[in-house]
N, C-alpha and C positions, 0 to 999 in steps of 0.2 A: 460303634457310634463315633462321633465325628468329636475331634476335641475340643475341648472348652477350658476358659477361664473364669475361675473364681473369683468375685472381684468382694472384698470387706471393706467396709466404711466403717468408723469408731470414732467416738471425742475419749482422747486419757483422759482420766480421771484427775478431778483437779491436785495437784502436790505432788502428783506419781513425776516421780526421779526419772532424768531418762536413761540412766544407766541402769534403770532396774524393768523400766519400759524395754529397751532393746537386750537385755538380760530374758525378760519372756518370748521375744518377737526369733532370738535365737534360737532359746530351745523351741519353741515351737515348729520351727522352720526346721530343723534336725528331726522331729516326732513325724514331720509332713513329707518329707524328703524320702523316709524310712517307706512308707506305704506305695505299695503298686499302684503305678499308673500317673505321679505326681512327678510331676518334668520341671518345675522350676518354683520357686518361691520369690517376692521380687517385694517391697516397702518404699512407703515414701511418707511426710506428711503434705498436706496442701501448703504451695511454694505463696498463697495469695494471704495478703494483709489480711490478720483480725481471723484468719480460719483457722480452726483448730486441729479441721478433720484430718485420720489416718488414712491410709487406704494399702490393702496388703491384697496383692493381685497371685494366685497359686494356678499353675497351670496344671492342667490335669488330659490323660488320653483319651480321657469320656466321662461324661457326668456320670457311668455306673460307677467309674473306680473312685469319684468322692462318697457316692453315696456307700461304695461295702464300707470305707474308711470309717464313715458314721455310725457301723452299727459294727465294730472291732468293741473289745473292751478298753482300748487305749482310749476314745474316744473323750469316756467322760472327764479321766484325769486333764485331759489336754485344752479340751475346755473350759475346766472349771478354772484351769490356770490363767489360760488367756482370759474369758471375760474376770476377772479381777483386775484390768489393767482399762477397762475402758467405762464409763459414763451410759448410764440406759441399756437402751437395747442396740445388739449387733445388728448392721443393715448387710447383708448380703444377695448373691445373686448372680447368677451364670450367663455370661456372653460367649455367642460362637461368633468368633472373629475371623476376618481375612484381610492379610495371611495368619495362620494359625498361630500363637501364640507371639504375637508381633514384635520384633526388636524392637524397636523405641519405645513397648514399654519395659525394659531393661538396657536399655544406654549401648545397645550395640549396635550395629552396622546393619542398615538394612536394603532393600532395592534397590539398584541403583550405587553402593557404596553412602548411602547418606547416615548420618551418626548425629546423635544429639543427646542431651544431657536433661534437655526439659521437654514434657509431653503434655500438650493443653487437651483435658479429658472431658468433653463435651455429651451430658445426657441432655436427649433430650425426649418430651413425655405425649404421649401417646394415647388416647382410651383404648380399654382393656377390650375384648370376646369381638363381637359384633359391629363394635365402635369401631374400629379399623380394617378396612379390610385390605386384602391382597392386591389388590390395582395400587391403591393408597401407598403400599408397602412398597410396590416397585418402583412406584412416581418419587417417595422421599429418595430410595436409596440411590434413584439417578440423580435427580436435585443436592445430594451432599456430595456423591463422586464432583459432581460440577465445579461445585463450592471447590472443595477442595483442590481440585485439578488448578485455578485459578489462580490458590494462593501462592507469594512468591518465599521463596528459603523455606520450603521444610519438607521435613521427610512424610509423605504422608501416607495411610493406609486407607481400607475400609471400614474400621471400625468406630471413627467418631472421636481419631484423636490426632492431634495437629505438631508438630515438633520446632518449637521454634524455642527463641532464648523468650524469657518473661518478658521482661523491657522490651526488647523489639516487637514481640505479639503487640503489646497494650500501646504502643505507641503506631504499630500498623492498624488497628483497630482507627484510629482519629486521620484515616489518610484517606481521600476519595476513594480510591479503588476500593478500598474495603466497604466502604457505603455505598459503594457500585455492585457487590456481588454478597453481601451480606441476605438481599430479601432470597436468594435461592434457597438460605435454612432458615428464616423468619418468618418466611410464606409459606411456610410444609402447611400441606392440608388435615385439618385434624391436629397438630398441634396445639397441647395444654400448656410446654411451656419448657423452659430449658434452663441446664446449671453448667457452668465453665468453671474448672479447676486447674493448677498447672501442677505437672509433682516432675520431681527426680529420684528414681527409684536406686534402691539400692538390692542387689542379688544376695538372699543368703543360700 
């Protein structure tokens, strides 16, 4: 099977220390590291005003080798640990990306020699089964290469994430050109609606 990225969303819990937060985000990443098939570990929190969220991206050689992980007996200890450290419920969920496990999101050098420290992670939402179909899917995913191919400074992939400094993104966001090629991902058809985040990850 083709590899994937695990991607975790979390709010800490209010008061958690963050030396006791990145005290579990280690061992964790040591417990995940340890299991077949898990190629990288990578954290960040959200780089934008007023957000709280985490996001801890685990890359994996196939979504079978997270799923035996989950039914090891290390599993439950490793869990119970980690959700202790976060707010509600864990949001997670598996992207196959191109290229596979993308440098920029880990701060390394990718296509081209390009290298950046922030990565603007752009969901965006879709209806589920029936509601979308395969024309639809092909039509957005040329409409975002577009987008993207457009923009200027950054290292960009296929996946829906943009590599630029924060300040520079939000301030090219209020510049014509970006009000010029902005409706390519505004006008996706089928479109319920979309979230923008900037993180700098760190590799454990």
């Amino acid at each position: 099977m083709a590899p994937v990225t695990e991607i975790l969303r979390y709010t800490p819990k209010e008061g958690l220390a963050d030396s006791d937060h990145q005290g579990t985000l280690l061992e964790a990443s040591k417990t995940l590291l340890q299991q077949p098939g898990c190629k990288g570990v990578h954290s960040s929190p959200a780089l934008d005003k007023d957000n709280q969220t985490q996001y801890v991206f685990i890359e994996w050689d196939s979504i079978d080798s997270h799923i035996a992980f989950t039914k090891k007996d290390v599993f439950r200890p490793f869990f119970e640990k980690f959700n202790a450290v976060f707010e509600g419920s864990l949001n997670t969920y598996h992207a196959s990306l191109s290229p596979e496990h993308p440098p920029v999101l880990h701060n390394a050098e990718g296509k081209g020699g390009a290298k950046t420290s922030v990565v603007e992670l752009l969901h965006a939402y879709f209806p589920g089964g029936d509601g979308f179909t395969a024309d639809q899917m092909a039509s957005t995913a040329k409409n975002v290469q577009e987008f993207l191919g457009q923009l200027p400074g950054n290292a960009k992939g296929h996946t829906g994430e943009v590599a630029l400094g924060v300040e520079a993104h939000m301030k090219y966001r209020e510049t014509e050109h970006f009000q010029k090629v902005v409706p390519l991902i505004r006008g996706l058809e089928g479109l319920k609606g979309m979230e923008m985040v900037h993180v700098s990850t760190k590799t454990w």
